[in-house]
C-alpha positions as CSV (number, residue, x, y, z in Angstrom):
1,X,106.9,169.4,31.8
2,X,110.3,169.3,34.1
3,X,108.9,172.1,35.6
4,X,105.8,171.5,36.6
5,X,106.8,168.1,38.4
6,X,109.0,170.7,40.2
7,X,106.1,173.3,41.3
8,X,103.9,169.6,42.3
9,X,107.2,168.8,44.4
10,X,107.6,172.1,46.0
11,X,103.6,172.3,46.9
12,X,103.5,169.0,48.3
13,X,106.7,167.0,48.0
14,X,105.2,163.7,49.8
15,X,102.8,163.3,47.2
16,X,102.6,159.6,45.8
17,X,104.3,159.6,41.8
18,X,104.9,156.3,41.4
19,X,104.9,153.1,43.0
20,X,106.8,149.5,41.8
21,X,108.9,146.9,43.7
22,X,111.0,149.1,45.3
23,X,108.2,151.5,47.3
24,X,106.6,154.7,47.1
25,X,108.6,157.7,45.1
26,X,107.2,161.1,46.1
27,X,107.0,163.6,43.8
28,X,110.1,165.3,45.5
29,X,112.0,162.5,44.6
30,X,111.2,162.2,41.5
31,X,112.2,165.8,40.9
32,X,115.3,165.3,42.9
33,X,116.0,162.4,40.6
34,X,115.9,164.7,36.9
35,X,117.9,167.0,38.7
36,X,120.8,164.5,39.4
37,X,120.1,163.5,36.1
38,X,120.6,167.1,34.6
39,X,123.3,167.6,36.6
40,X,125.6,164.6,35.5
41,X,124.9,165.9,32.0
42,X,126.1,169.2,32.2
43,X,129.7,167.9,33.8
44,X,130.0,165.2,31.2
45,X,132.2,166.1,28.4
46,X,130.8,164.5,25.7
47,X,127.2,166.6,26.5
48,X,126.7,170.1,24.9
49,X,123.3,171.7,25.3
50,X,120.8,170.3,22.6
51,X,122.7,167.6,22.3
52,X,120.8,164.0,22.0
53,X,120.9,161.9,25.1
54,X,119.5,158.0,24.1
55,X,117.1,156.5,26.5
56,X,117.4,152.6,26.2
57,X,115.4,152.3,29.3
58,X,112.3,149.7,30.4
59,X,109.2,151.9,31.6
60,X,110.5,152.5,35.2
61,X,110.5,155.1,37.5
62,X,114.1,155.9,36.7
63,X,112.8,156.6,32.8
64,X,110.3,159.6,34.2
65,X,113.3,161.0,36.0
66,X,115.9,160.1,33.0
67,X,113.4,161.6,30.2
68,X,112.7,165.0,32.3
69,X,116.1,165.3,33.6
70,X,117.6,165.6,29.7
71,X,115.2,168.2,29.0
72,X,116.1,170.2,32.4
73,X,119.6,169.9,31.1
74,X,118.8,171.5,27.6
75,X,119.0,168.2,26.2
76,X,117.1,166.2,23.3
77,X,115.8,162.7,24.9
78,X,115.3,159.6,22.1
79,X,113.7,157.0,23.8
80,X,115.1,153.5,21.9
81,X,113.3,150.5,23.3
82,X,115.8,148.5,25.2
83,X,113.8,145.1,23.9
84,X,116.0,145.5,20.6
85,X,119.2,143.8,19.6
86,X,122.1,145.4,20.6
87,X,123.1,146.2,16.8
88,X,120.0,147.2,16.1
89,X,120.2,150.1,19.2
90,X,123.8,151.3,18.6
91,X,122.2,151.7,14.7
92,X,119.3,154.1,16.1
93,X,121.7,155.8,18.4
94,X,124.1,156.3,15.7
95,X,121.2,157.4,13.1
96,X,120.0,160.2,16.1
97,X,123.6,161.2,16.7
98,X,123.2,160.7,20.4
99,X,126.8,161.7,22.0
100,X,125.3,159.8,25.4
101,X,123.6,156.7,26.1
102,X,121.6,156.1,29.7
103,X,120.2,152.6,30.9
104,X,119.6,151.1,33.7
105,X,121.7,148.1,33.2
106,X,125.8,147.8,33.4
107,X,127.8,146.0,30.8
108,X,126.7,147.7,27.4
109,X,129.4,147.8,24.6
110,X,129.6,150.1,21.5
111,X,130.9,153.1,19.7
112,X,128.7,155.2,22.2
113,X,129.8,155.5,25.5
114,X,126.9,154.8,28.0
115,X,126.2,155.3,31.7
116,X,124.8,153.8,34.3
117,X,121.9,155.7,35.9
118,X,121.8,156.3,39.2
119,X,119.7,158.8,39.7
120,X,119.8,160.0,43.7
121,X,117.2,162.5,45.5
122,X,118.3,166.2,45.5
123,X,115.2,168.8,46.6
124,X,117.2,172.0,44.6
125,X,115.1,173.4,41.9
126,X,116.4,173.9,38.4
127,X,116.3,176.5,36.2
128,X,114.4,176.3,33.0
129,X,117.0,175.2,30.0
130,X,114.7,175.1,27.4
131,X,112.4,177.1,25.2
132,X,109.2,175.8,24.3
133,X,109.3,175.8,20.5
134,X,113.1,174.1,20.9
135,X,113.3,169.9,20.0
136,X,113.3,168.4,22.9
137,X,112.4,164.4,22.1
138,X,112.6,162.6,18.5
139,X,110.0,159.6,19.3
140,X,110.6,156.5,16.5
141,X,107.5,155.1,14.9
142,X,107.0,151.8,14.7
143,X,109.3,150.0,12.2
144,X,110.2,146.2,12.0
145,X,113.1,146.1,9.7
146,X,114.8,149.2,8.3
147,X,115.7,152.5,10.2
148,X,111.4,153.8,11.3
149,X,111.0,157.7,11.2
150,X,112.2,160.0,13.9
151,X,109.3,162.3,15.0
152,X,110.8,165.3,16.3
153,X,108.7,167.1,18.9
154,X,109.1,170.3,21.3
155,X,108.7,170.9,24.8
156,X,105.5,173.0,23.7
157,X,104.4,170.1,21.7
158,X,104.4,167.7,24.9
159,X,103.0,170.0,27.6
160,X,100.1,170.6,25.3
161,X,99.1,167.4,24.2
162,X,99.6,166.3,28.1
163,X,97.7,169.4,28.8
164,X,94.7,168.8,26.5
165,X,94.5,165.2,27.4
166,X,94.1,166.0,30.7
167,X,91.3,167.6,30.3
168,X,89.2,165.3,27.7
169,X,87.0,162.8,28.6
170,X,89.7,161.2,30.9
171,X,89.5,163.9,33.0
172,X,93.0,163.3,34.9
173,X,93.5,164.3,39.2
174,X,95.2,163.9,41.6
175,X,93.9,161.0,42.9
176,X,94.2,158.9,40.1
177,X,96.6,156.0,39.8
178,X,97.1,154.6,36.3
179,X,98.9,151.1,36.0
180,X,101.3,151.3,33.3
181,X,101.5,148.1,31.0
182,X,102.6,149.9,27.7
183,X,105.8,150.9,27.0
184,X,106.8,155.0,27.6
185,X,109.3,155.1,24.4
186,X,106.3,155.0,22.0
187,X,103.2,157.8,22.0
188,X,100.3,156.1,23.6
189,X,103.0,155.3,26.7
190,X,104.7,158.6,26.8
191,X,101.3,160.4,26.5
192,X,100.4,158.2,30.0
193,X,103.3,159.3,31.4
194,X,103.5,163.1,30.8
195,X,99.4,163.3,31.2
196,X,99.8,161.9,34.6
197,X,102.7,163.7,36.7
198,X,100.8,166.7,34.8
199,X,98.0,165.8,36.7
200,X,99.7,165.0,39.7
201,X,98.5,161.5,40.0
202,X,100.1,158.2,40.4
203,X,102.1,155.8,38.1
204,X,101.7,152.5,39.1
205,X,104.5,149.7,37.9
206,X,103.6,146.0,38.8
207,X,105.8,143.4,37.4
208,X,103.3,140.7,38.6
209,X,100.3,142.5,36.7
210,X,100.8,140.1,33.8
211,X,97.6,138.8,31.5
212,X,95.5,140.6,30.0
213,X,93.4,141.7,32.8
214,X,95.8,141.8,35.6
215,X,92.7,142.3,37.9
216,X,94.7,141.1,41.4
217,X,97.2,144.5,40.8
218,X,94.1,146.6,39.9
219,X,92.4,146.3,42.9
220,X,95.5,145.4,45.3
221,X,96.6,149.3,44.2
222,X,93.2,150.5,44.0
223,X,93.8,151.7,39.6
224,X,91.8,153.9,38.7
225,X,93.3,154.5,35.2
226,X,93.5,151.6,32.7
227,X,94.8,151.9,29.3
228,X,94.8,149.5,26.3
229,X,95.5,149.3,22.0
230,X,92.8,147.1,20.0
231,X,94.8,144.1,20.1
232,X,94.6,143.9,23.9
233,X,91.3,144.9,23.8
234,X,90.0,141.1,22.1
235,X,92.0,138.9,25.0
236,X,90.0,142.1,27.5
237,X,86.8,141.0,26.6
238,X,87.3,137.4,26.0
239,X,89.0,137.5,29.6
240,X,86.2,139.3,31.5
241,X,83.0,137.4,30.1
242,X,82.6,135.8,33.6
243,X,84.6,138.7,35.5
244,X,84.0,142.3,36.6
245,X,86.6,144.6,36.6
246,X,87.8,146.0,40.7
247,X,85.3,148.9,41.2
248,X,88.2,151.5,41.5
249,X,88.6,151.6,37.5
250,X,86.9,154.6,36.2
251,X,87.7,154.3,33.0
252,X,89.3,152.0,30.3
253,X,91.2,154.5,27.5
254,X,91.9,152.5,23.9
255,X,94.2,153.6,21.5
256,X,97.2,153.8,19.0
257,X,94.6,151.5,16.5
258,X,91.2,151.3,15.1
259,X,89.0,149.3,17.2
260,X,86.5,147.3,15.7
261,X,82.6,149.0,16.5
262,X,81.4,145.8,17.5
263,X,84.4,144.8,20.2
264,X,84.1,148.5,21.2
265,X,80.4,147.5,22.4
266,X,80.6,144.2,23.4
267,X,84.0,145.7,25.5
268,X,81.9,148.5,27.3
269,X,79.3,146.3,28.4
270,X,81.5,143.7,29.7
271,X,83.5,146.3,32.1
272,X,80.5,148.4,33.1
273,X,80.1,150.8,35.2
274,X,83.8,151.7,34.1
275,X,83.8,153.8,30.9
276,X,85.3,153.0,27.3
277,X,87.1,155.6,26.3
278,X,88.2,155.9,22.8
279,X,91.0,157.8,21.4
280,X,92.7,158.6,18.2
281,X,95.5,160.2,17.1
282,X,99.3,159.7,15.9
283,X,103.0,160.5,16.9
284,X,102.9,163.2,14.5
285,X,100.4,164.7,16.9
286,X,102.2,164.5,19.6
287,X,100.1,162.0,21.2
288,X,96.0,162.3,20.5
289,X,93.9,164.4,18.8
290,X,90.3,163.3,19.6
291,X,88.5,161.3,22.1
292,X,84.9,159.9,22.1
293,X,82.2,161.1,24.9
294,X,81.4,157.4,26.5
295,X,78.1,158.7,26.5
296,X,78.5,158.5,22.3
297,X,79.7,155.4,22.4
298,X,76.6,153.4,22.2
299,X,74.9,156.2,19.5
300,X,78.4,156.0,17.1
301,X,80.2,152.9,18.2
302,X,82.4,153.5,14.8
303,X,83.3,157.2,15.7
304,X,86.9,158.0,17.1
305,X,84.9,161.5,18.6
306,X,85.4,165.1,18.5
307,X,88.8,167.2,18.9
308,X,90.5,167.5,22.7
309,X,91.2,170.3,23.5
310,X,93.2,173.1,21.6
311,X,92.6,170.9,18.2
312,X,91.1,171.5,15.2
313,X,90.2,169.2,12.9
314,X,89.4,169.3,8.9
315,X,88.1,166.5,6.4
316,X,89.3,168.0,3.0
317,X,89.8,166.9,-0.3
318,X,93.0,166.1,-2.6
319,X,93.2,170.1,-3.2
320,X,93.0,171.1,0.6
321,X,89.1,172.2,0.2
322,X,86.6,171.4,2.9
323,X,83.9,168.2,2.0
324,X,80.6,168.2,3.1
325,X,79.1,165.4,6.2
326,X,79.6,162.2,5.6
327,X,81.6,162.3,2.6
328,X,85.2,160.4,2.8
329,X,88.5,163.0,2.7
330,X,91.8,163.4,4.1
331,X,92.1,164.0,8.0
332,X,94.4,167.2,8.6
333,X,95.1,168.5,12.4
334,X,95.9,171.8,13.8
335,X,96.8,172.4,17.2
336,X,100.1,172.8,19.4
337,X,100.7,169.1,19.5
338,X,101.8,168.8,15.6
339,X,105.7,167.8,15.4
340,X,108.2,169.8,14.4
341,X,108.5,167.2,11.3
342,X,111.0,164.0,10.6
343,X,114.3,163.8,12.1
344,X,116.6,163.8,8.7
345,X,113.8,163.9,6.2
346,X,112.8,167.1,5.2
347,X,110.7,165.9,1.7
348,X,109.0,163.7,4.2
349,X,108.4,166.7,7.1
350,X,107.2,168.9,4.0
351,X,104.9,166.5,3.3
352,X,103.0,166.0,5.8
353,X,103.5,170.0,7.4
354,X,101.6,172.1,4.6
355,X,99.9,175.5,4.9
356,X,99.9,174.9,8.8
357,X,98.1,172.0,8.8
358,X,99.4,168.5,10.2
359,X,98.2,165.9,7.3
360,X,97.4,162.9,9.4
361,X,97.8,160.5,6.2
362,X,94.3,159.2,7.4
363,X,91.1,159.1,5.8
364,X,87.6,159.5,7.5
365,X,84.1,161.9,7.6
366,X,82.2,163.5,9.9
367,X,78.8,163.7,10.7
368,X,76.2,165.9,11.4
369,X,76.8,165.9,14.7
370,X,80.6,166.8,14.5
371,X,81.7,163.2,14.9
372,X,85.0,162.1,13.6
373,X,84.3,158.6,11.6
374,X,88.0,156.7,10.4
375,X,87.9,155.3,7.4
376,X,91.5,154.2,6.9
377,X,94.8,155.2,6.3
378,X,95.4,156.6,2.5
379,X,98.5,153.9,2.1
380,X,95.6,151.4,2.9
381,X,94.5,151.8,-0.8
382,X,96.5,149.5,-3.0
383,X,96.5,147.9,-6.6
384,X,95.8,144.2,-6.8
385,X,95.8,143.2,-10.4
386,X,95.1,146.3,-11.6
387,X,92.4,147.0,-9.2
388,X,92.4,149.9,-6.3
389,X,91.4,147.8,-3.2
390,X,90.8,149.7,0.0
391,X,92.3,147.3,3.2
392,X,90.7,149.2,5.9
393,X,87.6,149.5,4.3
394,X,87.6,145.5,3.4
395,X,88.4,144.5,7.4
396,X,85.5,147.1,8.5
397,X,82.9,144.8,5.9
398,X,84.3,142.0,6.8
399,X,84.4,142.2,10.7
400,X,80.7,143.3,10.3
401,X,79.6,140.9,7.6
402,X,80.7,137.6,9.9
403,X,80.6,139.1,13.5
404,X,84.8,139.0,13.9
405,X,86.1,140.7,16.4
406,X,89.2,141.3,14.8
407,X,90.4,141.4,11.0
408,X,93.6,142.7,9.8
409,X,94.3,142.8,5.6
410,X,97.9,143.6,4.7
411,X,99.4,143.7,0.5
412,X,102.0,141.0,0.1
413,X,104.6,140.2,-3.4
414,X,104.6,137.1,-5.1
415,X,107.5,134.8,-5.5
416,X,106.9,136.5,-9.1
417,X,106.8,140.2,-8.1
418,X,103.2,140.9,-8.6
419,X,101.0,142.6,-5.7
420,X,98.4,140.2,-3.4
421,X,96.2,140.8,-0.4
422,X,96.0,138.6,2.4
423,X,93.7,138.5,5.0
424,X,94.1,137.3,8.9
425,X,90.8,137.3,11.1
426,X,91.1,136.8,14.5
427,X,89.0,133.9,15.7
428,X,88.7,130.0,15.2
429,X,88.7,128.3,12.1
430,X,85.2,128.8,11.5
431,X,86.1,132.6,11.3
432,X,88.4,131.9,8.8
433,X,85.5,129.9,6.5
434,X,82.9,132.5,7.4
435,X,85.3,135.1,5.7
436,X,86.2,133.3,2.7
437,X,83.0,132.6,2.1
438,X,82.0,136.5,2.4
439,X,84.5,137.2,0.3
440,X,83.4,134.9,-3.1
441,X,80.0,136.1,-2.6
442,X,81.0,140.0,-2.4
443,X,84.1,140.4,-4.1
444,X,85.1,140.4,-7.4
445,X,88.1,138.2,-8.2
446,X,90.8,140.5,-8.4
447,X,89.9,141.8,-5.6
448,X,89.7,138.6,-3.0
449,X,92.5,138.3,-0.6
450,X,94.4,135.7,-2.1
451,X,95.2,134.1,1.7
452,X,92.9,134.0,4.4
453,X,94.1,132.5,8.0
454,X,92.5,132.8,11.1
455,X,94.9,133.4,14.0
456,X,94.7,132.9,17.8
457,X,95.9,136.5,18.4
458,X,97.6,138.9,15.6
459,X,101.5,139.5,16.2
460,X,102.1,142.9,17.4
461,X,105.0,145.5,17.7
462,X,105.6,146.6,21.1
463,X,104.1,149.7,19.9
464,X,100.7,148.1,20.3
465,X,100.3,148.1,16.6
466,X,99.9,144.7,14.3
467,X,103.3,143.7,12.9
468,X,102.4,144.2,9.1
469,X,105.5,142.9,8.0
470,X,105.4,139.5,9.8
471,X,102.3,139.1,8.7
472,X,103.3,139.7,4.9
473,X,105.9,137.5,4.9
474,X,103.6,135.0,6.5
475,X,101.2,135.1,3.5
476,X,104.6,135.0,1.2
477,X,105.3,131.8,2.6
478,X,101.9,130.3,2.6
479,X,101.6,130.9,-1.4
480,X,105.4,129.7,-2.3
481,X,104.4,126.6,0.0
482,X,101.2,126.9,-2.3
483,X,103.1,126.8,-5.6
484,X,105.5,123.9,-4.4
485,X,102.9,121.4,-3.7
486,X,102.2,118.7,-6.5
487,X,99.3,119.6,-8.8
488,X,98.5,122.8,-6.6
489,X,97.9,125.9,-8.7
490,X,97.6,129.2,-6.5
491,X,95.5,130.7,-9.5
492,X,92.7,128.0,-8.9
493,X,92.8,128.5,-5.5
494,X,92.2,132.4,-5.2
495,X,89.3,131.2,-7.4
C-alpha cells in the first residue's frame, strides 16, 4: 500500500490526497510524511523491525501518513481509538506489546513511551520493508468492556481487499473525493482509507460536516463518495425527506451491519439519482466480501450481493458440505483478504481458519440468481427458557410485520441468572405497542422478548455497530426495576 502512494507521488506529486482545516496535502506529501515517519522509527531504540507501533490517532491526515509509514519501516501498526480512557489504551497497548506509541497530542503518561508526531515532507522514496504475507496491522473488533479480539492482517491481505473494492460497484478514480465521517482504526474506515489513496482520489476531512447529512460540506467540496453503517442510515432518511442530496454524490456505500430491506428502499429513493450501495463483510475479511449491483437493489432489497472481486463465497452445512438455493447454512469466504487469524488466540484463529476457508460465523442463502441473502449471525441463536430463539431472524419479522425501520433484539440475565430476550425498536412509542402486540399474537411465550422499548436512536460503538452490552444492561435494569415495584410480577408481565 506504502508503495503505491509512492509510484502516485512520483507520477504526479501535486495530486490532491486529502484536504481538512489546514489545506490541500498532495500526494508527494503525504509520501514524504510515511517516510519521516519510517525514518524516526528505524533511529529509535526502542523499534526493531516487526515490532508493534500503537496508533492512538483521530482520522487525520497525519494517521494515513503514521499507518503507512510503520509498514515502510517493517513495522506492525495497531490502530487504538484515541476516544478511550487512558487506562483502557495503555491496557490494549500493553495486550499488543507495542514497544512505541504515536499520537498527535503532547502530554500522554504511561509505561509506554509515546511520541509526538510530526511528520515533515521528504520526496526520497523508500525501499520496500515488508513481505506481503508478513503481519503488518492487528485491527481490534469491537468490544465494550473486556480486552476485544485482535485481527491480525498482512500487507497482502490490505492491498487486496483495497484492490477488489476498488473495483466493485464503487468503482473508485481519481477524481473521486470521499468525506470521511467514520473512524480509520476500525474496518469499514480503514477500508475507505486504503481504497482511496489506492485509487488515487481524495480524502476529505471537515470538522464542520457534523449531522447526519452534512449536506453544506458535501457540496462546498464537491463529495462524490459518501459512506455510512445502518444506524446512520435511519437519521439519513429521516433527514432528507424534504432534501436532495448535492448532485456531486455518486454513490452512498452502507456497511459494517445489516440494513433493514425496507430502510434500504425507502433510503435509495430518497437520495436518488445517487446510488445505494450495499456491502457486507467483516474484519476477519479484511474489510468486505460482497457488494450489491444498485441495479439489484430494488429486485432483492434483502440481498447483501455477490462476491467482489478475487472472493469466493460458500453456503455450507455444519459438516463443511455445500446446501442447495435458498436453504439457510454457514457463510465461509475465500479470497486474499482472510486474516492471518487472532492476535494471542490460536483456539479462536483455528476456529474460524479451517480447510482454507474463512468461517464468517454468519448465516445466510443464496438464490438462484447467485445472490447472497444474511440471515444472521450463528451467536444470534440462543436459549430462552429452554427454547432456541433466533434474534436476527425475530428483528427481520418484526421490522417487516410493523413497518420499523429499525429493531435490534439482544439476550440479557436475570437478577436470578436465567437467560431473557429484550427487544428495542427504533421509532415512537407507538412502535414500541405495534411490536408487542406482534409479538403476543406470533410468538409463543417462551419465546416473547421479555422487554420491549422503543428508542429515539440505538446506542452505538464507534465502530458503527449497536452497543449490545448497553443495551443488555439496559433491559437488566428495566426488569430489577420491574421486580422492585409493589405488587409487580415480571412473570405476569412477559405474559
Amino acid at each position: 500500500m506504502a508503495e503505491v502512494i509512492f509510484e502516485i507521488a512520483l507520477r504526479d506529486p501535486q495530486r490532491p490526497a486529502t484536504i481538512d482545516g489546514d489545506g490541500t496535502r498532495t500526494y508527494a506529501g503525504i509520501a514524504g510524511a510515511a517516510l519521516s515517519v519510517a525514518r524516526f522509527l528505524e533511529t529509535d531504540p526502542a523499534f526493531r523491525r516487526g515490532g508493534h507501533v500503537a496508533l492512538v490517532l483521530y482520522s487525520t491526515p497525519a494517521y494515513a501518513a503514521a499507518f503507512h509509514g510503520v509498514l515502510l519501516a517493517g513495522g506492525v501498526a495497531v490502530p487504538i481509538p484515541p476516544t478511550l480512557p487512558e487506562e483502557r489504551i495503555e491496557e490494549l497497548v500493553a495486550w499488543t506489546e507495542c514497544c512505541l506509541r504515536l499520537e498527535d497530542h503532547a502530554g500522554c503518561e504511561g509505561s509506554t513511551r509515546a511520541v509526538q508526531l510530526r511528520a515533515r515532507v521528504d520526496a526520497a522514496r523508500p525501499r520496500p520493508a515488508g513481505r506481503p504475507g508478513k503481519l503488518a496491522a492487528i485491527l481490534l473488533t469491537s468490544g465494550s468492556t473486556g480486552p476485544p479480539k485482535g485481527v491480525m492482517l498482512s500487507g497482502g491481505n490490505l492491498y487486496a481487499n483495497a484492490d477488489a473494492i476498488r473495483l466493485s460497484w464503487l468503482g473508485l478514480r481519481a477524481a473521486d473525493r470521499a468525506l470521511v465521517t467514520l473512524p480509520f482504526h476500525h474496518a469499514f474506515g480503514n477500508s475507505i482509507l486504503q481504497s482511496h489513496l489506492l485509487a488515487g482520489s481524495c480524502l476529505v476531512f471537515d470538522p464542520a460536516a457534523s449531522g447526519p447529512v452534512p449536506l453544506e460540506a458535501i457540496d462546498r467540496h464537491r463529495i462524490t463518495a459518501l459512506y455510512a453503517v445502518p444506524d446512520q442510515c435511519v437519521l439519513l432518511a429521516r433527514s432528507l425527506r424534504s432534501r436532495t442530496l448535492p448532485e456531486s454524490a455518486r454513490f452512498l456505500a452502507v456497511a459494517g451491519g445489516r440494513l433493514a430491506p425496507d430502510l434500504g428502499l425507502r433510503l435509495a429513493d430518497v437520495i436518488a439519482p445517487t446510488e445505494l450501495i450495499v456491502m457486507y463483510g467483516q474484519t476477519e475479511a479484511t474489510a468486505r466480501l460482497t457488494c450489491l449491483d444498485p441495479g439489484w437493489l430494488h429486485l432483492a432489497p434483502d440481498s447483501i450481493g455477490r462476491p467482489i472481486p478475487g472472493v469466493e463465497i460458500e453456503i455450507v452445512d455444519e459438516q463443511g458440505g455445500a446446501v442447495g438455493p435458498g436453504v439457510v447454512g454457514a457463510i465461509r469466504a475465500r479470497g486474499p483478504g482472510s486474516c492471518l487469524g487472532y492476535w494471542r488466540d490460536p483456539a479462536a484463529s483455528a476456529q474460524i481458519l479451517r480447510g482454507g476457508w474463512l468461517w464468517t460465523g454468519d448465516r445466510g442463502s443464496v438464490d438462484e440468481f447467485g445472490l447472497l441473502h444474511h440471515a444472521g449471525r450463528a451467536d444470534d441463536i440462543v436459549k430462552i427458557g429452554g427454547r432456541r430463539v433466533d434474534l436476527g431472524r425475530l428483528c427481520r419479522e418484526i421490522e417487516s410485520g410493523i413497518g420499523a425501520a429499525r429493531c435490534v433484539a439482544v439476550p440479557f440475565e436475570t437478577a436470578e441468572g436465567a437467560q431473557r430476550c429484550a427487544l428495542f425498536v427504533v421509532g415512537p412509542e407507538s412502535h414500541r405497542d405495534a411490536a408487542l402486540a406482534w409479538c403476543r399474537n406470533s410468538l409463543s411465550r417462551d419465546e416473547r422478548p421479555a422487554v420491549i422499548e422503543a428508542l429515539a436512536d440505538i446506542p452505538i460503538l464507534d465502530s458503527g455497530k449497536p452497543d449490545t452490552s448497553a443495551l443488555a444492561a439496559r433491559a437488566r435494569l428495566q426488569w430489577i426495576g420491574r421486580a422492585l415495584q409493589p405488587g409487580s410480577s415480571n412473570s405476569e408481565r412477559e405474559s
